[in-house]
Each structure stands twice: as structure tokens, then as C-alpha cells.
VEXMARLUM-270984 format. One record per residue (C-alpha): residue in one letter; x, y, z. Coordinates in steps of 0.25 Angstrom, whole numbers, padded with zeros to 4 digits, always signed. Each point is the difference from the previous one (the first is absolute). Layout:
BEGIN
AXYZ...
***
This chain:
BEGIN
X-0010-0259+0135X+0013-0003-0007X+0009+0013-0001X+0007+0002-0012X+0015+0001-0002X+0006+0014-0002X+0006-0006-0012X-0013-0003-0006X-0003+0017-0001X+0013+0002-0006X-0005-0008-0011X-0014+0005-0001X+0005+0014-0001X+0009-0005-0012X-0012-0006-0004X-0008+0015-0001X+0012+0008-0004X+0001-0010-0013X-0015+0000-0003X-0001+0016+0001X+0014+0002-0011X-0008-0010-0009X-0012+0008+0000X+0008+0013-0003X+0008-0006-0010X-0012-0004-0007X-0007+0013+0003X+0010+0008-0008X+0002-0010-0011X-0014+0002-0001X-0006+0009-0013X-0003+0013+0008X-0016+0002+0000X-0005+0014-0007X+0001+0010+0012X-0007+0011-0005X-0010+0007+0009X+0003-0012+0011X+0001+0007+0015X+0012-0006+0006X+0000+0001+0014X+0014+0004+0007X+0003-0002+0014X-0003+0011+0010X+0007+0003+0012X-0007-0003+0012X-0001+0016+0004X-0003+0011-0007X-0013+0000-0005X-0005+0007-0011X+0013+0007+0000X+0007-0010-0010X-0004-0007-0012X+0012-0011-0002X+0005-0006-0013X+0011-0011+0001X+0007-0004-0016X+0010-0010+0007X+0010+0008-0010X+0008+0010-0002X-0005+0012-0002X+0007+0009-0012X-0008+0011-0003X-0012+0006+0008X-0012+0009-0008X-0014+0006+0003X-0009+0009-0007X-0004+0013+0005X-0014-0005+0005X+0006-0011+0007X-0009-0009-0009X+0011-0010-0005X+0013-0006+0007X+0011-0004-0011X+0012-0008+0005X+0011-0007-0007X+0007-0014+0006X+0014-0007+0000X-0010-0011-0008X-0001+0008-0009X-0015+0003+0001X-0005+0014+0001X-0015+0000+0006X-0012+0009+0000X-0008+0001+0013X-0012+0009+0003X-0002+0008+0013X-0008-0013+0006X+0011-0008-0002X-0004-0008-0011X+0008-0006-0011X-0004+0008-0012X+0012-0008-0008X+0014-0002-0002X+0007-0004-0010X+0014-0006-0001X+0014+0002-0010X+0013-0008-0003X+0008+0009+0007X-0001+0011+0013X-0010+0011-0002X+0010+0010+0009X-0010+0011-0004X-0016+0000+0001X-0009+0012+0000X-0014+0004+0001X-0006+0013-0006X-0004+0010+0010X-0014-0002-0007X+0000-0013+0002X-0003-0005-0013X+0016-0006-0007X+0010-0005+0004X+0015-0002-0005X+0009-0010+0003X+0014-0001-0002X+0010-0012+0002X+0017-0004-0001X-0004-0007-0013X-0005+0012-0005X-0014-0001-0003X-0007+0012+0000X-0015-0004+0004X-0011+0010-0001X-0015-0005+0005X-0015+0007+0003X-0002-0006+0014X-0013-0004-0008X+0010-0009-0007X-0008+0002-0012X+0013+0010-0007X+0013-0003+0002X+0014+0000-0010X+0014-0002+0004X+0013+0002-0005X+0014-0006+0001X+0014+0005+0001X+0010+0003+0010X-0002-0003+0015X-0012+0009+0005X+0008+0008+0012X-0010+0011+0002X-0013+0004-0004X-0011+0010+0002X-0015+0001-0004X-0008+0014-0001X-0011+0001+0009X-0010+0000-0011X+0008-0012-0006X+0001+0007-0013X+0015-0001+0000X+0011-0011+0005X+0015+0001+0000X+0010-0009+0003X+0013-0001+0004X+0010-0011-0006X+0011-0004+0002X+0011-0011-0002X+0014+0001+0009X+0009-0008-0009X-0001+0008-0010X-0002+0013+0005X-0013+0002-0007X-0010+0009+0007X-0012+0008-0007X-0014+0006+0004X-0011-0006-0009X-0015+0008-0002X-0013-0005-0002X-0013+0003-0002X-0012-0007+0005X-0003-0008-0011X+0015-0004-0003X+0005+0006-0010X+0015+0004+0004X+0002+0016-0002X+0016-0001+0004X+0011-0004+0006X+0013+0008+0003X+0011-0006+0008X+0006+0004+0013X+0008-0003+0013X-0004-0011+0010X-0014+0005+0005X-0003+0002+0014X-0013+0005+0001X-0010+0004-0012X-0014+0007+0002X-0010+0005-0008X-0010+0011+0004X-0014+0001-0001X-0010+0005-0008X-0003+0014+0010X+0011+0007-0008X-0001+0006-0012X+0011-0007-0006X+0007-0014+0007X+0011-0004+0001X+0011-0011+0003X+0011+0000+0011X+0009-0009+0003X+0014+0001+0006X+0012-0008-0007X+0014-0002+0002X+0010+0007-0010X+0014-0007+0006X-0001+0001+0016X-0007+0012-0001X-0017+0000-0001X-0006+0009-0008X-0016+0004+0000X-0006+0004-0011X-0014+0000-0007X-0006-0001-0014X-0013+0002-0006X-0010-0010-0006X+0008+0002-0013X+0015-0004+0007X+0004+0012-0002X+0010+0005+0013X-0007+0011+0006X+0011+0002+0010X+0009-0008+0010X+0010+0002+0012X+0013-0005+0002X+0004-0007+0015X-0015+0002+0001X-0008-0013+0005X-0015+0000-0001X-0005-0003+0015X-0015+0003-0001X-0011+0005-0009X-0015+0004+0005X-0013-0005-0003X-0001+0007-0014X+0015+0005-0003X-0003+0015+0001X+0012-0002+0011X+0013-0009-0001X+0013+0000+0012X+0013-0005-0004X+0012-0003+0009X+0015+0002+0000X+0005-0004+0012X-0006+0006+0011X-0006+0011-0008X-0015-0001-0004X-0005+0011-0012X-0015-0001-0003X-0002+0003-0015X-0016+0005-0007X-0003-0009-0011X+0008+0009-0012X+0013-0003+0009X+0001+0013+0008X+0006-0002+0013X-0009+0005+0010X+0005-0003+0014X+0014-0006+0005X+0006-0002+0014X+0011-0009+0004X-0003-0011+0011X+0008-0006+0010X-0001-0015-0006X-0001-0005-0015X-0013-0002-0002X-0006-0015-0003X-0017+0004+0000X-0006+0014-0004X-0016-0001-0002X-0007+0011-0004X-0013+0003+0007X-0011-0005-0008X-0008+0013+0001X+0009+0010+0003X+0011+0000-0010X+0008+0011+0008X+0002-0009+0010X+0010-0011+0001X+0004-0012+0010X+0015-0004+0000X+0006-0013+0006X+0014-0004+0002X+0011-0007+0009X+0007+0007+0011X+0008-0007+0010X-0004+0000+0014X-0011+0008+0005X+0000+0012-0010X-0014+0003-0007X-0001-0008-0013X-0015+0004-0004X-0001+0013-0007X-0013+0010-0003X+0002+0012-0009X-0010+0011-0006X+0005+0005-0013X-0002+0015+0006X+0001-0002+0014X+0012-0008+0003X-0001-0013+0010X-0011-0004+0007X+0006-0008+0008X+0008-0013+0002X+0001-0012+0009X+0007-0014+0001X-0003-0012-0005X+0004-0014-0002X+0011-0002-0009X-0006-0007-0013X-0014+0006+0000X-0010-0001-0010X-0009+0012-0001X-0014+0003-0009X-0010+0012+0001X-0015-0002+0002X-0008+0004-0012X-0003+0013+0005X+0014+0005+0006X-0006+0000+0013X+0008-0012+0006X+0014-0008-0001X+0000-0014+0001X+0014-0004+0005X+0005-0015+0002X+0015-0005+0006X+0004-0016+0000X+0015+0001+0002X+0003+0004+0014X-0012-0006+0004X-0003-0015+0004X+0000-0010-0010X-0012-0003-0010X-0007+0011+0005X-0001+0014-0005X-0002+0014+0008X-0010+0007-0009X-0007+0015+0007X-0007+0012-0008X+0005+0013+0002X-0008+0012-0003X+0002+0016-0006X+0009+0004+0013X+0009-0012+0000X-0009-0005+0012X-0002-0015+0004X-0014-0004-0002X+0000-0015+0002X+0008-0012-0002X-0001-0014-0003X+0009-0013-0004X-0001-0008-0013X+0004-0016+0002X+0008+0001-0012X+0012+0009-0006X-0007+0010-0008X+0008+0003-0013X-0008+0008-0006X-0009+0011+0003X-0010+0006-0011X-0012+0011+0003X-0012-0001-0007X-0010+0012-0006X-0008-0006+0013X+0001+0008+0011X+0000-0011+0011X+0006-0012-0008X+0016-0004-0002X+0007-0011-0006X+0012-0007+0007X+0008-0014-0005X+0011-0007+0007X+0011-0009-0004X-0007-0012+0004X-0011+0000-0009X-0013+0009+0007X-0007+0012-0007X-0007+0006+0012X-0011+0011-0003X+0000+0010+0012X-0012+0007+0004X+0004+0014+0007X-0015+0004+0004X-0001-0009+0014X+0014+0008+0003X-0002+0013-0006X-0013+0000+0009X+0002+0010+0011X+0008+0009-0007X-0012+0001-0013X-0011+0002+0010X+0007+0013+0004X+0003+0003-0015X-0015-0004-0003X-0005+0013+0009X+0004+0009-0011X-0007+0003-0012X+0009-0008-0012X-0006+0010-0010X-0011+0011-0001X-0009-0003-0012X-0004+0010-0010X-0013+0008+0006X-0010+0010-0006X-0006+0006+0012X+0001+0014+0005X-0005+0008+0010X-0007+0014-0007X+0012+0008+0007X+0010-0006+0000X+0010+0000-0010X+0010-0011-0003X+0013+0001-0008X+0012-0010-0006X+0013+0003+0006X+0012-0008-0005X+0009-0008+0009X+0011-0010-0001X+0000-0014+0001X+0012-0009+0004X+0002-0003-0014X-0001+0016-0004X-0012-0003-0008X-0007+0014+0003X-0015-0004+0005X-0012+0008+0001X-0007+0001+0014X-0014+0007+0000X+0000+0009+0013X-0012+0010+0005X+0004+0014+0002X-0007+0009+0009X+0004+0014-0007X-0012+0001-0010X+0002+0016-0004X+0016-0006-0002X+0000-0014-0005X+0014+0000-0008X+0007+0008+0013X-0006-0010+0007X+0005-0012-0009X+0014+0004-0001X+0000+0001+0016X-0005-0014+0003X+0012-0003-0011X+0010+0005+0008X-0005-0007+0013X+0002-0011-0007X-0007-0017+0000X-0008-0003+0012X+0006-0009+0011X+0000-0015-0004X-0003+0002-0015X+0013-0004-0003X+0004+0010-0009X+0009+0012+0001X+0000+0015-0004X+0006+0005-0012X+0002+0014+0007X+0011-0004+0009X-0001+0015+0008X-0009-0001+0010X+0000+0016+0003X+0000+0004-0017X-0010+0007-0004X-0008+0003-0014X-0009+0011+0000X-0009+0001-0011X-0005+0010-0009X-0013-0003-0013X-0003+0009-0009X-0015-0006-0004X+0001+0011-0013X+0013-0007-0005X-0001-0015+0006X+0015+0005+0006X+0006-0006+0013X+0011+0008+0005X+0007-0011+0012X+0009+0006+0010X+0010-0009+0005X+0008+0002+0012X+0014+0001-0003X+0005-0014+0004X-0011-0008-0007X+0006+0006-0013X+0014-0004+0003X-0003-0016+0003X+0012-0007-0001X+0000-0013-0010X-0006-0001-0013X-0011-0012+0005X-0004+0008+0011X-0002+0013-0008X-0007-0008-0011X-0009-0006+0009X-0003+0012+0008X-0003+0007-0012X-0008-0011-0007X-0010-0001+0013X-0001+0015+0002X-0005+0001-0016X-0009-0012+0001X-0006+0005+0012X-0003+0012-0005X-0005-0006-0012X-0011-0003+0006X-0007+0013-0001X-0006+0001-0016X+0000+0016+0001X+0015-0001+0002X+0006+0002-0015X+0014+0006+0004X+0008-0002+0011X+0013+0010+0003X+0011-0006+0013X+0005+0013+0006X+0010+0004+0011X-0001+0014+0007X-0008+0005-0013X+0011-0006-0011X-0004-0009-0008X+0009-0014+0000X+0009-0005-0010X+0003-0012+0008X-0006-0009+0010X+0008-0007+0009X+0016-0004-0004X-0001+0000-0015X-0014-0002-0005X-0002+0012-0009X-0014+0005-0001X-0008+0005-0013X-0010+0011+0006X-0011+0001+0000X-0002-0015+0004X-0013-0007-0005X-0008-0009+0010X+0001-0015-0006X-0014-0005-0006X-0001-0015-0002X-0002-0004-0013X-0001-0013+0000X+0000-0004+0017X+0002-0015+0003X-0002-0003+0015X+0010-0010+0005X-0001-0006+0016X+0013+0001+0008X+0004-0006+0014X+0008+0009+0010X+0002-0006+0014X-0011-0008+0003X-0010+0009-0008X-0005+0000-0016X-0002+0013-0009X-0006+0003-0012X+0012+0010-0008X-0004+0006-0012X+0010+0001-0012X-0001+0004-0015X-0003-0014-0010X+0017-0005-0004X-0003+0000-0017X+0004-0012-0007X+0010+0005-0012X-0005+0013+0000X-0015-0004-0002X-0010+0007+0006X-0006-0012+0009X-0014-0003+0003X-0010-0004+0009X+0005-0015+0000X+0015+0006+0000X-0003+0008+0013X-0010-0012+0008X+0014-0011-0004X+0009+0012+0005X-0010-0002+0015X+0001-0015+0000X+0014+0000-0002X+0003+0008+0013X-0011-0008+0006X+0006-0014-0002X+0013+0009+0008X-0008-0002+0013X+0002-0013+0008X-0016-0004+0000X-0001+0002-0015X+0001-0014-0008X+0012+0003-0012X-0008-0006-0010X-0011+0010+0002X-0002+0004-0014X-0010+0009-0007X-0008-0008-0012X-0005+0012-0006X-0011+0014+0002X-0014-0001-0004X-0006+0013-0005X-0014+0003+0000X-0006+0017+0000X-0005-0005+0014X+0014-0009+0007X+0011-0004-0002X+0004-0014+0004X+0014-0003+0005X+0001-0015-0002X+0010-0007+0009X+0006-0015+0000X-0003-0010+0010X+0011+0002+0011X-0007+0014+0003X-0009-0009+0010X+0011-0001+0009X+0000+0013+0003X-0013-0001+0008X+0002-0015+0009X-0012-0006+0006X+0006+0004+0015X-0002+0016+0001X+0005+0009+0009X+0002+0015+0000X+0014-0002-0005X-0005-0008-0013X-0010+0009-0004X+0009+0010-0001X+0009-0004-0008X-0010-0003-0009X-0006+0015+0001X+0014+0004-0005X+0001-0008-0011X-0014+0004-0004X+0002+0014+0001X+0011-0001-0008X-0007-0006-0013X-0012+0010+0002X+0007+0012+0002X+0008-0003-0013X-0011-0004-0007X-0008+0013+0004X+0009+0010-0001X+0004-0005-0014X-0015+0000-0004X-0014+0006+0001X-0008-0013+0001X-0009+0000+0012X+0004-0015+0007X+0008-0009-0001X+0000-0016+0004X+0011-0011+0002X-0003-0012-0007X+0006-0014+0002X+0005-0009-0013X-0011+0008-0006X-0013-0003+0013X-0004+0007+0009X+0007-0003+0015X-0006+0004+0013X+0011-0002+0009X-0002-0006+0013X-0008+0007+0010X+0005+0014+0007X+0012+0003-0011X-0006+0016-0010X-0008-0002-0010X+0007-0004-0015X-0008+0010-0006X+0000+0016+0002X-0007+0012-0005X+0008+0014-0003X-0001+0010+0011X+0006+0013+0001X+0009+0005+0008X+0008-0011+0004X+0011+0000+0010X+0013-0010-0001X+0006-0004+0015X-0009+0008+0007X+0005+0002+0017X-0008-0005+0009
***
């Protein structure tokens, strides 16, 4: 056989190179085919597994967006496209503009998105693309979507001129205001869970910045100077601001609630998704100092460590891990991600073939976002990593649902504790002193939450003491109070100490007046300064709404008094909206759960619930999942029953009956009586 000339492949592999140009030349002058719905398949690395779900744009990648559910991925490109995938990677659509879409978001419900670009299109759409408007003006530099989507702002802002100004929207369009300001650097809108939102943004006024927030109106509700905005939780009830190395934490009225002063500026400040007390701070110090920060609003650090300069750092959903990741000082193209959990402790570690950019959690508790700078979306499943440690987790009870039985001698009262968010919760224990219950009740009190409930006494004196005396004739409860319990320092601690020694007590319907005393004189004040109008009544709910709450690793149902909407006496839809909205708090909860209205018959009631409340009960149970379906069921009955006389009550479906899959409680409950909320084990 002939052998062929070196030469002869140079000119074959011309020959290929020329042919594969042609063909992408015409590929791209090509009408692009409608992609809606079309599953484009990524490349995967060769290891892994099931650990990574790969995306690749071949673009850059401007701005990075996912809803709470983690049921859409929205992402803007240097071609000035912003695309909608879903969870399985397909192409949902995309849609192009003439000039950069620096900014793009994705409510957390999943349902709208806004678009901003250089050119100054304002570009509002349902992710239906059935409902959109948009609006022109100054380049788009900022902008922020509620939650619920019912409100857009945007920041624009044009240099030349030096023409900045905040614009407000509602979500059908129409413009409510503008006001002008410095150049923005941040701008948030918080959510729907408090009573009244609001917008924060920080702005420059010269050199120096200022943070400031307004109402839905515009209207300046208050600012601080030299103040920059560095991080706002989940539902704006918390805020932190920074001034050099010093960090203030602010409620949501502006009150400065914590400050310390750190030994670096910092550059990343998270709140923990579930625990707004508790904070993660991140910042550059050089050589080997620690750099990583974690801070209980009440107890100070918790601890710190080192980590890579340059870090990118997300919670889970549930609060129970940090997921860290490091490319610079690490080789090339590749990224040094590791989870983290409550302690500061390394739980595993992994590398990512790409330089992540960006790192965005989701309301899933397994699932994170990451992109890099060459064009990969990588969605990150923590479960395979997060294996070992869950399975120790997954030996404790998650939650103890609401039960009826009892034994005919035992006696079982509510004793209030608190969890890691101060929320005061109820935990039903069984006493043993029948001829004594509320001396009884006010002992196990003072011993405090059992061991692993992950909550915490609100009598902090181990060796106080409150002896009790009930006169049945007048429903009169004299309290003796060792000397020390009456002179707790701090105004919290007193309230809270106070507020779980009433409720406990309140327990008891013969109880009608209750009088604090100390060797035999009545109190004036309890505590530092909180000033006491004896005698003191026990609190009745009028109108209880049960709401669940995570602490640790475990859920609770805590009872509150219904919030009134102006002054209005709310009812029994009011207070099942109040339950839903704390539920859609929880990391397993869909956001877009939504109550469709109450069916009122002499015989039910009917609470009839939208779609996404399926999710709540996935076809692969374990004990895990159907608790967390328990407590959110409890929470709607117990509303619904203790606002009401009706006998049963029944979850509907889009308004049919559901049977969820095989193993998760019933959708359907009768009324029993007594019941008992968090009961120990």
C-alpha cells in the first residue's frame, strides 16, 4: 500500500477546519428555532454523578436568579439574551433585547420576572409569558421584585449627567413614583411576612454612603449616614449595615439591635435563613488570621476559622449548613467548594471544573446554584454529601405532632420555652403531682427544655424557686419569687421570663388573678425596669393563630394572638392566611402556596388550598417528610378549631378532594378535646 505524504494530512486537516467554520457560520446566520419546552442536553463531567446537573451558555453570564422552590433558573448573557430554564434543565424560553440586560430576576414564587438593561428598558413578564409591560428610561442599574411580585423598583441611573432616581411599581404597571437620589449600590424590597414592606437601598451622598429606606409610598422612613447596607434576611425583619469594620444589626423600624467592631472590613454578611439572630461574616485578612465569622445576636461568637481568600458562601434552606467555595489561590479552572455545618465544622468537600462566580441557595434543602465565568450553570445536589451527617440527624424526632391521648392519671400541662428566634413555644409535659399540678408546672418551668429540643429556659436561675399559693374561693394566685428571679438583668430577658411564667400559668382556667410577690410584698417591678400593674391577669387567647417554627434541627407549633389588619377585627380566613404565611417561612413549604378561600357548612369547614400544596407530600416518604407534613397540618387545624366550633375539618385541592400518596395523615380531622401542642416524647 502507498503511504501517504505528511503533507497530504496537513491539508486534510485544513480541509476539516474550513468545512466545520462553514457550518457554524451558517448555524448562526440561521433563524434560531422556537426553544420553548426543548431539553437541551449540557455536557456533564465524567465524575460526579448525580451530584451535578450542568448547564453551559457559551456567554457571559451578567446576572444570576432562582425562585424559592428552585422551580425556574433565570440568567442574563453578554448577548444580550435572558433565559428561563426549569429544574430539569429544559429551555422554558428566552428572549433577546438590543442592548445588555445587566440585571434579571425571578420572583421568589416563581411566577414574574423583571429585566432591566443599559438601554433602559424596563421589562416586566408572567414566566407564563401570557402578561408582560415594560418601560423606558434611564439606564436600568438596579432592580428588585417582591416576593409575591406585587411590587417592582428600579434603580436608574445615567453618569454623564449625574442623574439618579428610584422608580416603583405595581404589578400591573402603573408607576406610583419616582424620587431621585445618589448612585445606588444596593436596593431590596422586603417581603410580604411583615406588616408593612419596605425598600432599602444604600446610596452615595459625595464619598460618603448612606442607607436609607422608604415606604410603598416613597416617603423616607429613615436613613444613616457613613452607613453601607451589607445584608438583609429572608423577610426584612433584620438588616446589617457596615462602617468600616464595624457591623450594627437594625429590626425592621431602623432600631439598632446589635453592634460589634471586626478585625477586617467586611465584604459578605448572610443572615441565617432560619435563625435571624444569627449571622455569618466573611472578610480579607492577610496571612493566616481567621477570616470567616459566626455571631448570635445574644451570645456573641460562635466561632471562627480561615478560609481561602475570595470565597463565596450560601446557607442551605434550613440553616443547618454553609456551603463555601474558593478558586483563587487554588489551581486553575477549577474551584474548591466544602459544606460547613452549625459548629464551623468540615463536613465534606468537592471541586467544580469551572471558576464559580456565583453561588445562590434555594428554599430546597439539598439543591444550590453556582455559575462560572466561562459559561456553566451547575445545579448542585447536597443530599449524596450531606449523607452520613443526616442520617445521624434523621434519628431524632424532627417535630412531635399534636396528640390527644392521655393516660386517666396523668396530667399533662403547657410550659413555655424559647426558641433560637425568641419566639416563646409551648411544650405539653406530664406532671406527676396530681394533689399540686400548678406547683408542679412552675417546677418543671424552672428545670427548663429537655435535652436535644433545641430550645432554651426563660428562667435562667437554675436554683430560683416560686412557691405557689391558690385561693379556689377567690381564683387568686399568690407567686413567691426568690429574690433574684425578680431582679433579672435586661429588659428582654425580664419580658421573656415574665411572658412564659403567665402563659404557663394560664393554663389553668380556675386561675383568674395572679399576684408576683417577694418575702410576702407585693412587686412593683419585675426585673430592671418593667413595671407591674398587680394584680396581673392570666392571658386568654382571643383569637389564637398557630404558626410552625424551626429551632435547630426540630419544628414547633407557637401560638400567638391573630396581627389585625387596620384595626379590623380579623376572621377566620384572616387568621388561616396569618398560618400559611409563616408556613411558606419554612424551607419545604412551596411560596406560592396560597389559600383559595373557606367552605362553610353547619357540619365542615373546608380549607381550600392551590396546586403547589402536593409538594408538600412527594411520592418518596420517609419519617422525615411526613412530619413536616404533620406540622403544617396541625397548624391549619389547630387555627381552624380553636377559632371555630365546627366538628371536622378537610383540606381540599383546587377545590377536589386529594389523598396524598400512601403513609403521609389524613387531609381530613375531627375535633377532639384536650389536645396537646409539642408534646415530649
Amino acid at each position: 500500500m502507498k503511504k501517504m505524504q505528511p503533507f497530504y494530512y496537513m491539508i486534510a486537516l485544513a480541509g476539516i477546519f474550513m468545512l466545520a467554520g462553514a457550518y457554524l457560520l451558517i448555524m448562526q446566520l440561521l433563524p434560531a428555532p422556537e426553544q420553548t419546552g426543548v431539553t437541551v442536553e449540557p455536557q456533564s463531567p465524567d465524575e460526579g454523578g448525580a451530584l451535578y446537573d450542568l448547564w453551559f451558555t457559551s456567554a457571559e453570564i451578567y446576572d444570576l436568579s432562582i425562585d424559592h422552590n428552585l422551580t425556574g433558573i433565570l440568567f442574563s448573557t453578554d448577548e444580550k439574551m435572558v433565559s428561563l430554564l426549569d429544574q430539569e434543565r429544559k429551555l422554558r424560553w428566552d428572549k433577546s433585547f438590543s442592548t445588555a440586560p445587566k440585571q434579571a430576576k425571578l420572583s421568589s414564587g416563581g411566577n414574574y420576572v423583571v429585566t432591566g438593561t443599559e438601554g433602559g428598558l424596563l421589562y416586566f413578564t408572567s414566566t407564563d409569558q401570557e402578561f408582560s409591560w415594560e418601560k423606558e428610561g434611564l439606564p436600568v442599574r438596579h432592580i428588585a421584585i417582591a416576593p409575591n411580585a406585587n411590587w417592582v423598583a428600579a434603580a436608574r441611573s445615567e453618569e454623564s449627567n449625574e442623574n439618579h432616581q428610584i422608580e416603583f411599581y405595581s404589578r400591573d404597571g402603573e408607576k406610583k413614583w419616582a424620587l431621585e437620589s445618589g448612585p445606588l449600590k444596593n436596593l431590596f424590597l422586603s417581603s410580604e411576612y411583615l406588616e408593612q414592606a419596605s425598600i432599602f437601598y444604600t446610596h452615595m451622598q459625595g464619598d460618603q454612603p448612606v442607607f436609607t429606606a422608604v415606604n410603598l409610598d416613597g416617603e423616607e422612613l429613615w436613613s444613616y449616614e457613613n452607613k453601607h447596607l451589607a445584608a438583609i434576611s429572608r423577610h426584612g425583619s433584620r438588616m446589617a449595615a457596615a462602617d468600616g469594620k464595624n457591623l450594627t444589626v437594625y429590626d425592621s423600624q431602623g432600631q439598632p439591635l446589635w453592634e460589634i467592631e471586626l478585625p477586617f472590613e467586611p465584604q459578605t454578611v448572610l443572615f441565617n435563613p432560619q435563625n435571624y439572630n444569627r449571622i455569618l461574616v466573611y472578610g480579607n485578612q492577610e496571612g493566616a488570621e481567621d477570616n470567616l465569622y459566626y455571631y448570635d445576636l445574644t451570645d456573641g461568637m460562635l466561632w471562627n476559622k480561615r478560609v481561602a481568600d475570595g470565597s463565596l458562601f450560601s446557607f442551605t434552606a434550613d440553616g443547618q449548613y454553609i456551603v463555601c467555595s474558593s478558586w483563587r489561590h487554588y489551581r486553575e479552572d477549577y474551584t474548591h467548594m466544602k459544606i460547613l455545618d452549625r459548629q464551623g465544622n468540615e463536613v465534606n468537600s468537592w471541586e467544580v471544573a469551572m471558576r464559580v462566580e456565583k453561588l445562590l441557595k434555594s428554599g430546597h434543602p439539598h439543591l444550590v446554584v453556582v455559575s462560572g465565568e466561562d459559561g456553566y450553570i451547575d445545579l448542585i445536589n447536597l443530599e449524596p454529601l450531606l449523607a452520613e451527617t443526616e442520617n445521624d440527624i434523621a434519628t431524632v424526632s424532627i417535630y412531635n405532632p399534636v396528640s390527644t391521648e392521655q393516660k386517666t392519671d396523668e396530667i399533662k400541662v403547657p410550659l413555655y420555652f424559647i426558641d433560637e428566634n425568641s419566639n416563646l413555644v409551648p411544650v405539653t409535659r406530664s406532671i406527676s403531682d396530681a394533689d399540686n399540678p400548678i406547683q408542679a408546672a412552675l417546677e418543671e418551668l424552672i428545670r427548663g427544655p429537655a435535652r436535644g429540643s433545641a430550645l432554651y429556659r426563660t428562667i435562667p436561675q437554675k436554683d430560683a424557686s416560686i412557691d405557689a399559693d391558690f385561693s379556689e374561693e377567690q381564683g387568686l394566685l399568690k407567686l413567691e419569687i426568690s429574690p433574684e428571679l425578680a431582679e433579672l438583668s435586661g429588659g428582654a430577658q425580664s419580658t421573656t421570663a415574665l411572658d412564659s411564667l403567665l402563659l404557663t400559668i394560664s393554663s389553668f382556667s380556675e386561675v383568674e388573678e395572679i399576684m408576683l410577690m417577694v418575702d410576702g410584698e407585693s412587686l412593683e417591678t419585675f426585673g430592671e425596669d418593667l413595671e407591674l400593674s398587680q394584680p396581673l391577669s392570666p392571658y386568654r387567647w382571643d383569637k389564637p393563630v398557630y404558626k410552625p417554627v424551626m429551632s435547630g434541627n426540630r419544628y414547633y407549633l407557637k401560638v400567638q394572638e391573630a396581627a389585625l389588619e387596620n384595626g379590623e377585627e380579623a376572621d377566620l380566613q384572616d387568621l388561616v392566611e396569618q398560618t400559611l404565611l409563616a408556613c411558606r417561612a419554612l424551607p419545604f413549604v412551596p411560596s406560592t402556596l396560597e389559600l383559595i378561600d373557606l367552605r362553610i357548612s353547619r357540619e365542615q369547614i373546608q380549607i381550600n388550598l392551590a396546586d403547589s400544596f402536593k409538594r408538600i407530600f412527594p411520592e418518596k416518604i420517609g419519617e422525615q417528610k411526613k412530619l413536616q407534613s404533620e406540622l403544617v397540618l396541625d397548624a391549619l387545624f389547630m387555627t381552624v378549631f380553636e377559632n371555630n366550633r365546627v366538628q371536622r375539618v378537610e383540606v381540599l385541592v383546587e377545590g377536589e378532594e386529594w389523598d396524598p400518596p400512601a403513609g403521609y395523615p389524613s387531609l381530613g380531622r375531627f375535633h377532639h378535646r384536650p389536645y396537646f401542642v409539642n408534646p415530649e416524647q
